[in-house]
N, C-alpha and C positions, 0 to 999 in steps of 0.2 A: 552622640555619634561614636562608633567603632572606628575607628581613623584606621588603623591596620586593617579593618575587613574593607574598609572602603578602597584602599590604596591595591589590596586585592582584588579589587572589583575593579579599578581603573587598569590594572594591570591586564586582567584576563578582559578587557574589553578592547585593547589594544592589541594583547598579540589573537584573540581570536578572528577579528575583525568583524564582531557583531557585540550586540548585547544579548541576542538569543543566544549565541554560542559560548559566550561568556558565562550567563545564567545556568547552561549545564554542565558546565564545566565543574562551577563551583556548587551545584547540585543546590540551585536556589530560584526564584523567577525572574522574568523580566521586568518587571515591577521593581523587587527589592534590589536589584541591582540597579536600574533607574536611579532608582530613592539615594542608594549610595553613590551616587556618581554627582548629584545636585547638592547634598550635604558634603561632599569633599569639595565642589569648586565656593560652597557658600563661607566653610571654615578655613580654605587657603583665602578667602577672596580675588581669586581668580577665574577666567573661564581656562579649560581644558581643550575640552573639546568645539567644535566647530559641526553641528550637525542639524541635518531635515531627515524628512522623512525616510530617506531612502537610505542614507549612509552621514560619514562623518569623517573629518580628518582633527588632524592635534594644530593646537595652537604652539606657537615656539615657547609659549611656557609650558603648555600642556607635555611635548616634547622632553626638554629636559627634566620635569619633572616625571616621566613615567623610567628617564634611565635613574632619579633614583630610587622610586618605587621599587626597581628591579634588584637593584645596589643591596638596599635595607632589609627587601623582604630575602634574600637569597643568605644573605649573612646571618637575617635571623633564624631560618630553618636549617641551616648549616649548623651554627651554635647547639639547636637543639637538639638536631641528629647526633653531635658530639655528644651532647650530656646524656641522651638517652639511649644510644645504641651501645651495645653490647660490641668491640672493635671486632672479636673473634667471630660473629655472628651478624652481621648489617644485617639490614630488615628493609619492608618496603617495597611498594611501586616501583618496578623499572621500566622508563616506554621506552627503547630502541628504536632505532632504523636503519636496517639493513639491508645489503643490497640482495640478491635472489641468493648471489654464490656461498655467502653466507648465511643467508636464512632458511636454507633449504638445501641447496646442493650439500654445503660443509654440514648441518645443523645437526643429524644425528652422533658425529662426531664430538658434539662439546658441550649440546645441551643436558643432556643426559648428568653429567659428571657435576655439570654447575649446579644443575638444580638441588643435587645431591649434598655438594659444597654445601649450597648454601639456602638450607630451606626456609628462610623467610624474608628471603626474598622473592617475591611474586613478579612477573616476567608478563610484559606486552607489547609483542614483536611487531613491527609492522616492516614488510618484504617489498622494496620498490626501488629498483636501477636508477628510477629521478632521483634528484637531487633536489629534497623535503626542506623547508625552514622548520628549523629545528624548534626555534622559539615559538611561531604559529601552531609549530604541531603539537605542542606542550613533550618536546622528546627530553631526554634525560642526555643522551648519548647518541650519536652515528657509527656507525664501521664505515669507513669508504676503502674502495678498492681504488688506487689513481696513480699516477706519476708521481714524482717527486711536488711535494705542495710548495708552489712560489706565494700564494696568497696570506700573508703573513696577520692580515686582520684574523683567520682561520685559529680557535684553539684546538693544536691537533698532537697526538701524541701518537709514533709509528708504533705498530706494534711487531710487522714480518715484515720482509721483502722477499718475492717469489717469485721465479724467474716462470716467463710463460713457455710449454711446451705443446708441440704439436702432436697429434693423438689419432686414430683408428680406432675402429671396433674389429675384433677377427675377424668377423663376416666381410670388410671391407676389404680388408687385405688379400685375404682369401680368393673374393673374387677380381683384384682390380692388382694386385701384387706386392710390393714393397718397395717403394721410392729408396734406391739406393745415393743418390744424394740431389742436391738443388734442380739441377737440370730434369729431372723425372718427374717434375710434381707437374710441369707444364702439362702434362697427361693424367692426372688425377682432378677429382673432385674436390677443390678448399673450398669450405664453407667459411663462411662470415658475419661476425658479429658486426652489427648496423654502429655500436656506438666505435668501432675498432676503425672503423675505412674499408675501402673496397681494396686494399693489400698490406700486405703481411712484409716484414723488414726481421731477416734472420740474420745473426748472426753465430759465429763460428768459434771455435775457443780463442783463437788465433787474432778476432776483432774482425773481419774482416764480413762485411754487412752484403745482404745481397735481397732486393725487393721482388716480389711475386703478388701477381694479382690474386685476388679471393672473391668469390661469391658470387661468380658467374653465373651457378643454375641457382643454387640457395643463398641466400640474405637471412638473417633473422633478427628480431630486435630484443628478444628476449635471450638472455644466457639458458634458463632453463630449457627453452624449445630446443637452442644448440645442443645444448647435450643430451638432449633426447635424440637428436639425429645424428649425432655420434653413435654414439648407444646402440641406436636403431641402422649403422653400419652403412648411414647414406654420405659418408664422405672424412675429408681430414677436417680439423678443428684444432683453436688456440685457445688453451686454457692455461692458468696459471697452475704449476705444479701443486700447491695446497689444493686444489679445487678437486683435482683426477686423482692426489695421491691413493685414494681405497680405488677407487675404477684400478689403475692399473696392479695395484698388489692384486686383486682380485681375478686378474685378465680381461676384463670388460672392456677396457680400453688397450689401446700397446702405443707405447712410444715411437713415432714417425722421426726420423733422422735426429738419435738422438746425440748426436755431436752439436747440434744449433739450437737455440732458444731465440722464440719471440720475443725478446726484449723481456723488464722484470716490470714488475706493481707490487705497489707500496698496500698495505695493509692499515689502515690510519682508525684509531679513534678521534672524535673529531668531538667536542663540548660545547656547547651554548653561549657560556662564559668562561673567564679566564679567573676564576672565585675558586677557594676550597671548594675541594671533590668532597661530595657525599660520599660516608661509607659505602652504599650501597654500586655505585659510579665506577669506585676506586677499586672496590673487587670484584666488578666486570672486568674491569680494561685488564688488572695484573693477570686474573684467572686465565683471559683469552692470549695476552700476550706469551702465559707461560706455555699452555694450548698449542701455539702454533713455533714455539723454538724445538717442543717435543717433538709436535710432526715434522719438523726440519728435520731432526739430529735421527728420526727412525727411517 
């Protein structure tokens, strides 16, 4: 027996939560992944898993034993990445997951440049506002956009903080006027993101906070559709300033009472583990982190 190909096969059989999905994973059948999973619990002398037909759970040895599957196997492709990458040039699989504002709204903005960086490294985005298991998803990396992170089991490294601003399209302004401060919005259209709340908390340079309702005619749950309908000049909208910065240099968008900000969000890379960063890992986060201190300081 292969003990390492096995320990990789109990591994991708836990975080996919199948053995079919394990098996393509690892670009093998269901079968030889079977095969490896009886030959590991017959060579530890243990059972692992707990399974019928339909599904399967870990036994408490099976358990400790897949964190150190994880432990071993992560250390050892770490090692290797050292010994074989080139530090000036990482190489490699990256899977990502990020949220829309980043996978799409920002993405012309940084993809371009990275790939440029860093041509071998090969890129597989996956764009979704949920909040994905990283480990299930076989991801490399997250971007989250959040608050301040209290969740301290979380390995997360900030990369921006960017205050959120409120926004128009000319055409909106145009026909609906220009909110000269708090009390005028009560006569305008705020739209609203579903994951934000149904109102908006501005404050002032001065600290001085004041709450307004949002999304009376429009709701949306998607960021993207938001800023379509910005864009599309159906109302005001809260985005973080990285998000709008080309909208508004470009006039697409315009700044709505720009003395106040909706509060700020954090820009987080977020890891799987808290293990040496792959080359490949390590010159994402710095490239994006340096990314977004640029579009600050321009």
């Amino acid at each position: 027996m292969d003990q390492l190909s096995a320990m990789r096969a109990y591994r991708s059989i836990i975080e996919s939560g199948s053995f079919t999905q394990a098996a393509e994973r690892l670009g093998t059948s269901h079968t030889s992944v079977s095969r490896l999973l009886r030959q590991l619990e017959t060579h530890l002398g243990v059972r692992l898993l707990n399974r019928n037909s339909r599904n399967f759970t870990t036994t408490e040895a099976g358990a400790r034993y897949y964190r150190d599957c994880v432990d071993i196997l992560d250390r050892m492709d770490a090692a290797q990445q050292r010994l074989s990458a080139d530090p000036e040039q990482p190489s490699g699989l990256l899977r990502l997951s990020l949220p829309h504002a980043v996978g799409a709204l920002e993405l012309a903005q940084w993809l371009p440049a990275f790939m440029q960086r860093h041509p071998r490294i090969d890129l597989d985005l996956s764009c979704d506002d949920r909040i994905v298991d990283l480990v299930k998803g076989g991801f490399d990396l997250a971007i989250r956009i959040a608050g301040p992170l209290r969740d301290s089991a979380l390995v997360a490294r900030e990369l921006a903080v960017s205050e959120r601003v409120l926004v128009a399209a000319p055409r909106y302004v145009a026909q609906r006027g220009l909110p000269r401060g708090v009390d005028d919005l009560s006569g305008h259209a705020l739209m609203a993101y579903v994951g934000d709340g149904p109102s908006l908390r501005l404050t002032s340079p001065g600290g001085a906070e004041t709450t307004v309702e949002c999304g009376e005619r429009l709701r949306l749950d998607s960021i993207l559709a938001l800023h379509a309908a910005a864009i599309a000049g159906l109302g005001i909208a809260a985005f973080t300033r990285l998000t709008v910065r080309e909208d508004l240099a470009a006039g697409r968008l315009l700044r709505i009472l720009p003395q106040l900000h909706a509060g700020q969000r954090h820009y987080y890379a977020i890891y799987p583990h808290a293990r040496q960063l792959a080359p490949k890992v390590r010159a994402y986060t710095e490239f994006m982190r340096a990314h977004y201190a640029g579009a600050q300081a321009s």
